[in-house]
PyMOL Python script that loads the backbone (N, CA, C, O; Angstrom):
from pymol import cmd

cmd.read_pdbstr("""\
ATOM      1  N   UNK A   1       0.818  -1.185   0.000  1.00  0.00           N
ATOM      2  CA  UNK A   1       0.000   0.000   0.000  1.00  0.00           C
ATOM      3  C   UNK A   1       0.869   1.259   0.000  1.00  0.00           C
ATOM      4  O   UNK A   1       0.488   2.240  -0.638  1.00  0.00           O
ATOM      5  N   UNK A   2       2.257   1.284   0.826  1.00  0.00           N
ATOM      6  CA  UNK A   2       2.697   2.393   0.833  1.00  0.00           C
ATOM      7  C   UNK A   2       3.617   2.609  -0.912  1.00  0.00           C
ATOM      8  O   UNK A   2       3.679   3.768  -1.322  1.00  0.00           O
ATOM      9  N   UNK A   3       4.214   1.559  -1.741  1.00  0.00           N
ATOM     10  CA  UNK A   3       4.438   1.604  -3.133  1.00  0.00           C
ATOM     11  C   UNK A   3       3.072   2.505  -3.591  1.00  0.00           C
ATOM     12  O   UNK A   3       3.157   3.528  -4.271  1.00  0.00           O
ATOM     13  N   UNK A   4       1.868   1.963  -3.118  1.00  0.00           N
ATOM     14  CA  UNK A   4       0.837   2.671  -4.630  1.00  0.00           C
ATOM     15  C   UNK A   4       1.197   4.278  -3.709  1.00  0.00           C
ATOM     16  O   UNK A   4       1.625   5.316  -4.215  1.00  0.00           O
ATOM     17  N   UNK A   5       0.951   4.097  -2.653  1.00  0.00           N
ATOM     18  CA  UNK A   5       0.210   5.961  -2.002  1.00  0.00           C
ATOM     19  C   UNK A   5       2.050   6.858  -2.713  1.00  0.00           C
ATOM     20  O   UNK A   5       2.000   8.041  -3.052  1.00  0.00           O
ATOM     21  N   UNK A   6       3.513   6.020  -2.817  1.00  0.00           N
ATOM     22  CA  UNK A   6       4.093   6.662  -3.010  1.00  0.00           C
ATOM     23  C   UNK A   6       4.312   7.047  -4.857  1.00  0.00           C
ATOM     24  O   UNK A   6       5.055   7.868  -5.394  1.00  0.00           O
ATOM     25  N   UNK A   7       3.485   6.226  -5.361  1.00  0.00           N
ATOM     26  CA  UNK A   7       3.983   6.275  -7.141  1.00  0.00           C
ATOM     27  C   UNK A   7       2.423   6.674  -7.366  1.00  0.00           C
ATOM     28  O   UNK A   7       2.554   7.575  -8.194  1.00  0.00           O
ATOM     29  N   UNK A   8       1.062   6.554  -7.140  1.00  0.00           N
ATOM     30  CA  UNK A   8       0.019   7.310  -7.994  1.00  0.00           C
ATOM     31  C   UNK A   8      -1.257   7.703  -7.011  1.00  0.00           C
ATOM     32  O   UNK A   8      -2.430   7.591  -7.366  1.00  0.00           O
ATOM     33  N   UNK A   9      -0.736   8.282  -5.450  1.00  0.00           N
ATOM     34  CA  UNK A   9      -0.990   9.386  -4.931  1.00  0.00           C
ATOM     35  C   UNK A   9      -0.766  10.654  -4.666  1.00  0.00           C
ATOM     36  O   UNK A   9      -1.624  11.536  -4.620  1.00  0.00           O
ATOM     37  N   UNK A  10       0.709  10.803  -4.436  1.00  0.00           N
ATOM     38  CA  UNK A  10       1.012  11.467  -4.114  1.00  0.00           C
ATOM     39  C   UNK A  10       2.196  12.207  -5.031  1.00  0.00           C
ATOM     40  O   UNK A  10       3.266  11.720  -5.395  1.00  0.00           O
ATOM     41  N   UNK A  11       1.779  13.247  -5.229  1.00  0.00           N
ATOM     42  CA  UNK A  11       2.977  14.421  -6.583  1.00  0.00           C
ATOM     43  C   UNK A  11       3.541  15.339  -6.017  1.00  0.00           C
ATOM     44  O   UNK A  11       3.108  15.853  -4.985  1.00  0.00           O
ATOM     45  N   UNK A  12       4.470  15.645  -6.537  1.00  0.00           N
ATOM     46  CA  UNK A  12       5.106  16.796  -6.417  1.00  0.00           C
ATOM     47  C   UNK A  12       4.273  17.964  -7.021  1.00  0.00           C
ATOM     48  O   UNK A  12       3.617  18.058  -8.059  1.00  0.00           O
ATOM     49  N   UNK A  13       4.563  18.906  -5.891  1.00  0.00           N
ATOM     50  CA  UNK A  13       3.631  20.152  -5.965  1.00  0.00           C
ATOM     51  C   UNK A  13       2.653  19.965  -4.861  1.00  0.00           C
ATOM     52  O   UNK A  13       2.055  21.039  -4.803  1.00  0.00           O
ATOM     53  N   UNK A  14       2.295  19.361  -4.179  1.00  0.00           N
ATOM     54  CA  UNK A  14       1.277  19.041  -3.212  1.00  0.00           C
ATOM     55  C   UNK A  14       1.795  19.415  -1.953  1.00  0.00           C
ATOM     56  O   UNK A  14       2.723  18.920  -1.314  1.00  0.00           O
ATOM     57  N   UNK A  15       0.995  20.441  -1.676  1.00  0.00           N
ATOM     58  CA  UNK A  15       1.080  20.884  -0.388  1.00  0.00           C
ATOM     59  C   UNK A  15       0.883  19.878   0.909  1.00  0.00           C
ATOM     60  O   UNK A  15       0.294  18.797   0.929  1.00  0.00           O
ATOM     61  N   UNK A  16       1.453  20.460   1.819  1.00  0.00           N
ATOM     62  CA  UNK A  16       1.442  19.919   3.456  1.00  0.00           C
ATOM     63  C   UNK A  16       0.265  19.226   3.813  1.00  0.00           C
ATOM     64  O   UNK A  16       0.086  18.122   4.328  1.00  0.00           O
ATOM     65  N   UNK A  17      -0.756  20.415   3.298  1.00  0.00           N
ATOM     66  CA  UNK A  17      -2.399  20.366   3.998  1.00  0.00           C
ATOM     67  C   UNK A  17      -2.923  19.325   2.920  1.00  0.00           C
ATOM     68  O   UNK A  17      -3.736  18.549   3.422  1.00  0.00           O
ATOM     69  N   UNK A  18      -2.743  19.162   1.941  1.00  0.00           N
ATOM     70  CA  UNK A  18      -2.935  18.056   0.996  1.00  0.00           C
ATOM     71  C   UNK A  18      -2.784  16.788   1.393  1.00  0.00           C
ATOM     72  O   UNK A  18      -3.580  15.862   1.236  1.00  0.00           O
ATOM     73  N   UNK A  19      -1.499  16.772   2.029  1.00  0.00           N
ATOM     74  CA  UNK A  19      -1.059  15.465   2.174  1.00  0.00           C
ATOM     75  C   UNK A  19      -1.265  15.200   3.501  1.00  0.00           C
ATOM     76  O   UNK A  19      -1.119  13.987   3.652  1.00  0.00           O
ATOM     77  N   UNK A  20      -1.649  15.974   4.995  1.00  0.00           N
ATOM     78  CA  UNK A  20      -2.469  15.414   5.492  1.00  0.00           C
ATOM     79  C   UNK A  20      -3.961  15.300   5.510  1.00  0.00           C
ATOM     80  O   UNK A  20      -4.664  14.852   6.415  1.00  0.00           O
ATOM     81  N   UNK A  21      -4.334  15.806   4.299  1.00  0.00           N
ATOM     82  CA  UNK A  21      -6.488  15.481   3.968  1.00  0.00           C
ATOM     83  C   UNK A  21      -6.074  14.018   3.972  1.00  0.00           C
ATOM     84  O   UNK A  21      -6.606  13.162   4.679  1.00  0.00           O
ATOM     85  N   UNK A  22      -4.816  13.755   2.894  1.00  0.00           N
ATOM     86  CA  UNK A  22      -5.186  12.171   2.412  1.00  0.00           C
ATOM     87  C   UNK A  22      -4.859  11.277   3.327  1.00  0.00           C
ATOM     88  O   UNK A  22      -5.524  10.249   3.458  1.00  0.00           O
ATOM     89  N   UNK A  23      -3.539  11.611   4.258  1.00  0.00           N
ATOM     90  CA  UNK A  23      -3.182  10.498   5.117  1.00  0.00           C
ATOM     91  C   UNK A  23      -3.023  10.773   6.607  1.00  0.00           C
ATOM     92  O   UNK A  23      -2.455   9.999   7.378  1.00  0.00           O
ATOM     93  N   UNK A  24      -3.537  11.868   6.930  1.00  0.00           N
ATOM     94  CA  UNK A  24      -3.977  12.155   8.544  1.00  0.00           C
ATOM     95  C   UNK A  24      -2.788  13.195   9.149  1.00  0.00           C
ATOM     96  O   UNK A  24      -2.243  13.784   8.215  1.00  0.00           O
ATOM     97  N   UNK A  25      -2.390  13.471  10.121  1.00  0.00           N
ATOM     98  CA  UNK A  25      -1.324  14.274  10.907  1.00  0.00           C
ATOM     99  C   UNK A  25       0.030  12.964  10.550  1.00  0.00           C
ATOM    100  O   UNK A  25      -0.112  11.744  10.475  1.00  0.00           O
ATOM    101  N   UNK A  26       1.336  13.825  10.381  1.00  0.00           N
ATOM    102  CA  UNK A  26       2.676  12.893  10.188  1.00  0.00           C
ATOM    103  C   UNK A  26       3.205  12.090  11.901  1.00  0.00           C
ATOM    104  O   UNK A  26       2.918  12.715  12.922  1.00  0.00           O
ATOM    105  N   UNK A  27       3.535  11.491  11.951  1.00  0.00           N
ATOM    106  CA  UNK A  27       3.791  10.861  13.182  1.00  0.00           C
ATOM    107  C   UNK A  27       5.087  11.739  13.541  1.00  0.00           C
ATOM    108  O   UNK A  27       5.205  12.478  14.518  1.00  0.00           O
ATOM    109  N   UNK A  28       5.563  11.615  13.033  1.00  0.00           N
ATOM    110  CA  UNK A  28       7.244  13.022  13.717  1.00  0.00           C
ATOM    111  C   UNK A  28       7.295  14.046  11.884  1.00  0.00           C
ATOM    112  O   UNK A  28       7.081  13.634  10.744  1.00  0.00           O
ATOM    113  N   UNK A  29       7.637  15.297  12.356  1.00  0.00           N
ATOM    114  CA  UNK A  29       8.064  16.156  11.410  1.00  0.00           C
ATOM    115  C   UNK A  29       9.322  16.550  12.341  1.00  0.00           C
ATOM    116  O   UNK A  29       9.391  16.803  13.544  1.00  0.00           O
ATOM    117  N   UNK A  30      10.294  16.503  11.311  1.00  0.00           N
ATOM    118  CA  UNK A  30      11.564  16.638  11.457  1.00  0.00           C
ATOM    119  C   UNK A  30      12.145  17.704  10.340  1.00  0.00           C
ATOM    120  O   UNK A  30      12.131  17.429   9.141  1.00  0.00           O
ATOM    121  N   UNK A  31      12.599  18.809  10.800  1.00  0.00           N
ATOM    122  CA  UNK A  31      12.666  20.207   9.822  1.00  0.00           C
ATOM    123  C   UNK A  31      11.874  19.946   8.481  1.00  0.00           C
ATOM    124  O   UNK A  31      10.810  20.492   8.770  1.00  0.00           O
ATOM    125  N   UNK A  32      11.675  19.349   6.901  1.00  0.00           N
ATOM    126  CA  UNK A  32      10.763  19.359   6.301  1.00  0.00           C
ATOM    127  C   UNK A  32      10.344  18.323   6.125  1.00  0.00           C
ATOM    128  O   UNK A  32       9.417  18.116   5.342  1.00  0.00           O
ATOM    129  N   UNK A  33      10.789  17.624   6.652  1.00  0.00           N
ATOM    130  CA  UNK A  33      10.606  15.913   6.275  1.00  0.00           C
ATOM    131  C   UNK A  33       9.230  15.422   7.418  1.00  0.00           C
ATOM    132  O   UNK A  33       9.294  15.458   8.647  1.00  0.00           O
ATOM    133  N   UNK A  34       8.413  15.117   6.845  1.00  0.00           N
ATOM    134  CA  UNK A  34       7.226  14.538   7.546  1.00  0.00           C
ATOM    135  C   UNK A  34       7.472  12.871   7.486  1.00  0.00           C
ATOM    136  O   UNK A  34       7.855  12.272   6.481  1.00  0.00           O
ATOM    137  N   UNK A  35       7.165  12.256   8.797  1.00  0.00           N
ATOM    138  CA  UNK A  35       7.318  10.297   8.505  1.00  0.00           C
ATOM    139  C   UNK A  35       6.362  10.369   9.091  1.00  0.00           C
ATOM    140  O   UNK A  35       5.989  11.253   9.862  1.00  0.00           O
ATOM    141  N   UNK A  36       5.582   8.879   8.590  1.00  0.00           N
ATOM    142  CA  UNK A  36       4.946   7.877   8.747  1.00  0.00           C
ATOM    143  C   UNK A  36       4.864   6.934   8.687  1.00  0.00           C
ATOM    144  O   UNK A  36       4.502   6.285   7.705  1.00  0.00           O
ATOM    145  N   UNK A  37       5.278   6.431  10.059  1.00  0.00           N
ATOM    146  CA  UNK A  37       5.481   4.549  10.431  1.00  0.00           C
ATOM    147  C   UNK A  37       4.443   3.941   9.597  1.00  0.00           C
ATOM    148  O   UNK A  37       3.291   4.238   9.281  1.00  0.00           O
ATOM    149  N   UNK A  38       5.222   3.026   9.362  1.00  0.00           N
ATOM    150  CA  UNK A  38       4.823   1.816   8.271  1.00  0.00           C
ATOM    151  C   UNK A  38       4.589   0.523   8.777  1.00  0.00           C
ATOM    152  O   UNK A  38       3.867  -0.298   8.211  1.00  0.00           O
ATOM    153  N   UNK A  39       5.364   0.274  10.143  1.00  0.00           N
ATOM    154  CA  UNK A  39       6.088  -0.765  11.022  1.00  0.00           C
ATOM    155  C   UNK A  39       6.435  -1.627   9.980  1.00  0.00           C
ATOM    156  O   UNK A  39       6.354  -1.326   8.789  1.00  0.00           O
ATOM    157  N   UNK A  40       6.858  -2.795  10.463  1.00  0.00           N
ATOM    158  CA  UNK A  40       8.060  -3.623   9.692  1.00  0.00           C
ATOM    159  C   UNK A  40       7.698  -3.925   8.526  1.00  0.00           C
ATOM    160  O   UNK A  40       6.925  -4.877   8.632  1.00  0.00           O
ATOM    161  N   UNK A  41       7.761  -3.789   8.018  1.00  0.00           N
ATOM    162  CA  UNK A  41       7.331  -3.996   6.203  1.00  0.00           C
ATOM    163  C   UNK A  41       7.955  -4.857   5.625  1.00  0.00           C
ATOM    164  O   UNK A  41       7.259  -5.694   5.050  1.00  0.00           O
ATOM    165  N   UNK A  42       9.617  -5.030   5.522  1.00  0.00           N
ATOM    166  CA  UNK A  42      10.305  -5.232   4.721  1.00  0.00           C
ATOM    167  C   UNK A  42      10.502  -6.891   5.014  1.00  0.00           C
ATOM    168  O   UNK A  42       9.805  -7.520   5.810  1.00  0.00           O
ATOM    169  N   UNK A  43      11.349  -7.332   4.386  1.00  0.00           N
ATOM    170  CA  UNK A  43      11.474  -8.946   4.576  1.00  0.00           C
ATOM    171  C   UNK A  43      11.650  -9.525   5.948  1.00  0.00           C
ATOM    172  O   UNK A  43      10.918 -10.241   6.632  1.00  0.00           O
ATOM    173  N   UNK A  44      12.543  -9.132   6.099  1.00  0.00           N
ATOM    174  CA  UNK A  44      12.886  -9.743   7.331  1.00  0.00           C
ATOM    175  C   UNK A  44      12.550  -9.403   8.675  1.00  0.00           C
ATOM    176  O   UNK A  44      12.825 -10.033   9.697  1.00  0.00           O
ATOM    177  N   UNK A  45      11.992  -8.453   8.566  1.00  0.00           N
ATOM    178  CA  UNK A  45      11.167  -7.675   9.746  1.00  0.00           C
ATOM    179  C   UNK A  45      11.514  -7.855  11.040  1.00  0.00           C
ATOM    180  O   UNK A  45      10.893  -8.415  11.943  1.00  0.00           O
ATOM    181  N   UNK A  46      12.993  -7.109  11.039  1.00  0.00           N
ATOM    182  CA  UNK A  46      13.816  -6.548  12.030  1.00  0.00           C
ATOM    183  C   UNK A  46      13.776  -4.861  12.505  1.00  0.00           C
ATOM    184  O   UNK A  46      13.972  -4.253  13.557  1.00  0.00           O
ATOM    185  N   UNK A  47      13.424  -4.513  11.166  1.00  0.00           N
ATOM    186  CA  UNK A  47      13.888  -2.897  11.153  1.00  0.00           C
ATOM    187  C   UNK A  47      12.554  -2.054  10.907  1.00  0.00           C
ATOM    188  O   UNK A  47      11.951  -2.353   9.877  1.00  0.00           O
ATOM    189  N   UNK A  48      12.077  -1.180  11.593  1.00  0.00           N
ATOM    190  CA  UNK A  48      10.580  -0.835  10.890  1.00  0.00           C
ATOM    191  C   UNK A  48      10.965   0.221  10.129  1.00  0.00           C
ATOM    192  O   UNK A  48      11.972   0.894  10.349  1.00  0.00           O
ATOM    193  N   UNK A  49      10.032   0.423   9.050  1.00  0.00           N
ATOM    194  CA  UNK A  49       9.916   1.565   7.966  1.00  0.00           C
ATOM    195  C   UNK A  49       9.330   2.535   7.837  1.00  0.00           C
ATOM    196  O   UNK A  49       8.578   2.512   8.812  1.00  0.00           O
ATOM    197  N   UNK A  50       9.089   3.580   7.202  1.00  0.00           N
ATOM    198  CA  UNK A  50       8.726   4.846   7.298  1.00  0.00           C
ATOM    199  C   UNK A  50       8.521   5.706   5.957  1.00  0.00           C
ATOM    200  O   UNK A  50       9.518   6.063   5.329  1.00  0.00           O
ATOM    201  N   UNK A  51       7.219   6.041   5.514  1.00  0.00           N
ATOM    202  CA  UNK A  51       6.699   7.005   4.458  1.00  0.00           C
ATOM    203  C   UNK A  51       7.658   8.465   5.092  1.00  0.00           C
ATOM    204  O   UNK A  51       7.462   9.028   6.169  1.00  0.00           O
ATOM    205  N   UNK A  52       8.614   8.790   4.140  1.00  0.00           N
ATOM    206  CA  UNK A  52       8.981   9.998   4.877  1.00  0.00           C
ATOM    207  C   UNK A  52       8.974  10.949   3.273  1.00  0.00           C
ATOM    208  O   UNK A  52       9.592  10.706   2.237  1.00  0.00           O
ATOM    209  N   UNK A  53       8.066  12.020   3.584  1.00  0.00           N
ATOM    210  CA  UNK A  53       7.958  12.884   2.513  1.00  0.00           C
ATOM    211  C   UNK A  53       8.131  14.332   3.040  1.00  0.00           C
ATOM    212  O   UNK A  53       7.826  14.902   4.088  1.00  0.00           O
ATOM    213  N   UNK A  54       8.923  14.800   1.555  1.00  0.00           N
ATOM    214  CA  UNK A  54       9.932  15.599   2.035  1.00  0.00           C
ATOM    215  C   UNK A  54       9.325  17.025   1.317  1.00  0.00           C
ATOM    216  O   UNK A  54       8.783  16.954   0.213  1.00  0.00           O
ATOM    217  N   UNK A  55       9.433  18.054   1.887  1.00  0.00           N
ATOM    218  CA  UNK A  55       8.971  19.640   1.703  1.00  0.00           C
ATOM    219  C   UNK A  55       9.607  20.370   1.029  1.00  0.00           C
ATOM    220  O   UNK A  55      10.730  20.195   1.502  1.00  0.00           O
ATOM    221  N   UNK A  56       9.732  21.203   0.114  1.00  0.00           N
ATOM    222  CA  UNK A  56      10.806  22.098  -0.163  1.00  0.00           C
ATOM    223  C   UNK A  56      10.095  23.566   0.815  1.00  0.00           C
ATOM    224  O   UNK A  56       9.211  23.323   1.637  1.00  0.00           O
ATOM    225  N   UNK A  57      10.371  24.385   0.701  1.00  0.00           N
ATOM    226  CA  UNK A  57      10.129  25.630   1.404  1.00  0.00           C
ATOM    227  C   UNK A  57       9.108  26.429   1.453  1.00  0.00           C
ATOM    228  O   UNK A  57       8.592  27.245   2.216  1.00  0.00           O
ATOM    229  N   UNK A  58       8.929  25.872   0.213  1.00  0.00           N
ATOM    230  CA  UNK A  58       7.136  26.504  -0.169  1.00  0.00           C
ATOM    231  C   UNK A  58       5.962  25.481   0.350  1.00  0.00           C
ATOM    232  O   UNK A  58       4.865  25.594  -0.197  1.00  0.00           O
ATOM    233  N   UNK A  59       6.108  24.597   1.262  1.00  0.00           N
ATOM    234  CA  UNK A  59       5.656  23.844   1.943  1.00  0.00           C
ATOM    235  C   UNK A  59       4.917  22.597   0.315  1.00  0.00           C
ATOM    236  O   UNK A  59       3.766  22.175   0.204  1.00  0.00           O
ATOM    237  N   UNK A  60       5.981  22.383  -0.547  1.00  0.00           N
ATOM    238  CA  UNK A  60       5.067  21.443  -1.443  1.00  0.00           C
ATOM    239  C   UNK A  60       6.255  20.174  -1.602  1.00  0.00           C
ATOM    240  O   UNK A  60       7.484  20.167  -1.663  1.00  0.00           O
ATOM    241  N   UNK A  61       5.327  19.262  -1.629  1.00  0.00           N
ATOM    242  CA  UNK A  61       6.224  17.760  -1.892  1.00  0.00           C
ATOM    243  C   UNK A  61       7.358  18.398  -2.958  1.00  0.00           C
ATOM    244  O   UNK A  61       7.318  19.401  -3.671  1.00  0.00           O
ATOM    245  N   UNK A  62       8.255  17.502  -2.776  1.00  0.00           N
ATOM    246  CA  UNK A  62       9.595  17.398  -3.671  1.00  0.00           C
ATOM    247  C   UNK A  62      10.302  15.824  -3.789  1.00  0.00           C
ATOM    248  O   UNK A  62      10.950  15.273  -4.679  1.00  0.00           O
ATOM    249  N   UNK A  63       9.899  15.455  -2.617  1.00  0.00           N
ATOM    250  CA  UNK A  63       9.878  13.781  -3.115  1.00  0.00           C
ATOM    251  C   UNK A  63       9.252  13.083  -1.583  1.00  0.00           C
ATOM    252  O   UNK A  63       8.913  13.362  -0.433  1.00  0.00           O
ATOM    253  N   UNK A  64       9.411  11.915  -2.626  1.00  0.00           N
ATOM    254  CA  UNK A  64       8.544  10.924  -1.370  1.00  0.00           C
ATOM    255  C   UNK A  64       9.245   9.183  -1.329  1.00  0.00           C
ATOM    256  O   UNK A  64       9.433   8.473  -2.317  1.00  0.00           O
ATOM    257  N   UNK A  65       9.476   8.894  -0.151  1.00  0.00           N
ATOM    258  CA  UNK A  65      10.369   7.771  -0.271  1.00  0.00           C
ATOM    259  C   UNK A  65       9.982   7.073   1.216  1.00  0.00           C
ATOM    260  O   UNK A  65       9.605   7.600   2.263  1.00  0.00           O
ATOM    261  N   UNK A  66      10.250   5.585   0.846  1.00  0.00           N
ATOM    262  CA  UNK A  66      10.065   4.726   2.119  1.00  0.00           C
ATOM    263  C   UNK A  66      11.084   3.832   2.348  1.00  0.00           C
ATOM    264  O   UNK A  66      11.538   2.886   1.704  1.00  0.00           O
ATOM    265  N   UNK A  67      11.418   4.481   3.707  1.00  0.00           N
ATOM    266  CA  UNK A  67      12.582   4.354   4.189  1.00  0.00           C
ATOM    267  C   UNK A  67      13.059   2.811   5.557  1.00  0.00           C
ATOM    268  O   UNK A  67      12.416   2.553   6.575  1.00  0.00           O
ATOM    269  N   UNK A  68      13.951   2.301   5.205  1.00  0.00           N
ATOM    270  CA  UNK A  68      14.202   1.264   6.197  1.00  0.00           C
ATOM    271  C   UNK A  68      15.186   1.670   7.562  1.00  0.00           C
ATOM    272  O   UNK A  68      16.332   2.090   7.404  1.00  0.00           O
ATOM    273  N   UNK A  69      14.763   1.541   8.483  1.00  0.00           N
ATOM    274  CA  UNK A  69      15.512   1.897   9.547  1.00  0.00           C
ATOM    275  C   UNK A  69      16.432   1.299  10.531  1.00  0.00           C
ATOM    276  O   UNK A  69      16.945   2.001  11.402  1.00  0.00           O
TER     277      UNK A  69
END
""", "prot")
cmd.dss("prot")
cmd.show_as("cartoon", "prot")
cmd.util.cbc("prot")
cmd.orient("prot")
């Protein structure tokens, strides 16, 4: 689910307030970078993961990536 919300939800150009209508308040914002736990996702499910989408200054997506921790 987090592949589709990151390749044909979510674009660049999309504001802050956009992107929480679609997926609620970010669990930590960290200077522009907003995450959202994923919990363990990945194979081996040691490490949990994280939707972390990133702001440029004008408060609009610039990319979006899910991250292993």
């Amino acid at each position: 689910m987090a592949h589709d919300i990151k390749t044909n939800i979510l674009r660049a150009g999309q504001t802050t307030h956009d992107v929480e209508a679609l997926l609620g308040k970010p669990d930590i914002i960290k200077d522009s970078v907003h995450q959202y736990y994923l919990g363990m996702c990945s194979g081996l499910r040691i490490d949990f993961d994280s939707l972390d989408i990133h702001f440029n200054t004008d408060g609009q997506i610039e990319g979006v990536y899910i991250v292993q921790h």
